[in-house]
C-alpha positions in Angstrom: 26.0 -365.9 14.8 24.5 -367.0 18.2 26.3 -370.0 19.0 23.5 -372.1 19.8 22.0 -371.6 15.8 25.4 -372.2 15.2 25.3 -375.9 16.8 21.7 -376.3 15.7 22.8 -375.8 11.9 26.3 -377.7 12.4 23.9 -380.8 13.9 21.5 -380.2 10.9 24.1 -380.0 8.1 26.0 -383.4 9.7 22.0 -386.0 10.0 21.5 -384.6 6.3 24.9 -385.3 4.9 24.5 -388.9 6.8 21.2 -389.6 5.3 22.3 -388.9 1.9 25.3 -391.3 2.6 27.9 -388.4 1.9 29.8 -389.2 5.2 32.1 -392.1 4.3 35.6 -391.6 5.7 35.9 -392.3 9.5 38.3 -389.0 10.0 35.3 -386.9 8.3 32.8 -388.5 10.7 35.1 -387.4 13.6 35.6 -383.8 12.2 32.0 -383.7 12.1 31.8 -384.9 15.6 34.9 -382.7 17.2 33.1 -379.7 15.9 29.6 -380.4 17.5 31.7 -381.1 21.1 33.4 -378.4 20.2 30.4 -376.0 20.2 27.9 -378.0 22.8 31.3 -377.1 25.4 31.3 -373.5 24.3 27.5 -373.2 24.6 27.7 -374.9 28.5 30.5 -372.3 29.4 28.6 -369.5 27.8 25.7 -370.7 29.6 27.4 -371.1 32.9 28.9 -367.5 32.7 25.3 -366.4 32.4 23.5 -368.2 35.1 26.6 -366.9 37.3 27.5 -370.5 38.2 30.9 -370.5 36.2 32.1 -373.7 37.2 35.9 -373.0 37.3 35.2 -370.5 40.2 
């Protein structure tokens, strides 16, 4: 899967889950949260690699 879909739908899944109220335990809520950091920072490096401007060198 393209990792940007990947985010989109991660982002998607978490707003409907917190509209329906199913996201009630604060260490779900930060799951939820460490997995869409998780992504957005893979995304940036994949996206840095591309543009050639790889910020690590």
């Amino acid at each position: 899967m393209i990792l940007s879909t990947e985010l989109h739908e991660v982002i998607l899944d978490f707003i409907q889950d917190w509209e329906k109220g199913t996201i009630k335990e604060t260490e779900e809520l930060q799951h939820r949260f460490d997995e869409m950091s998780r992504l957005s920072r893979q995304l940036n490096e994949q996206t840095f690699v591309i543009l050639g401007e790889c910020p690590n060198g």
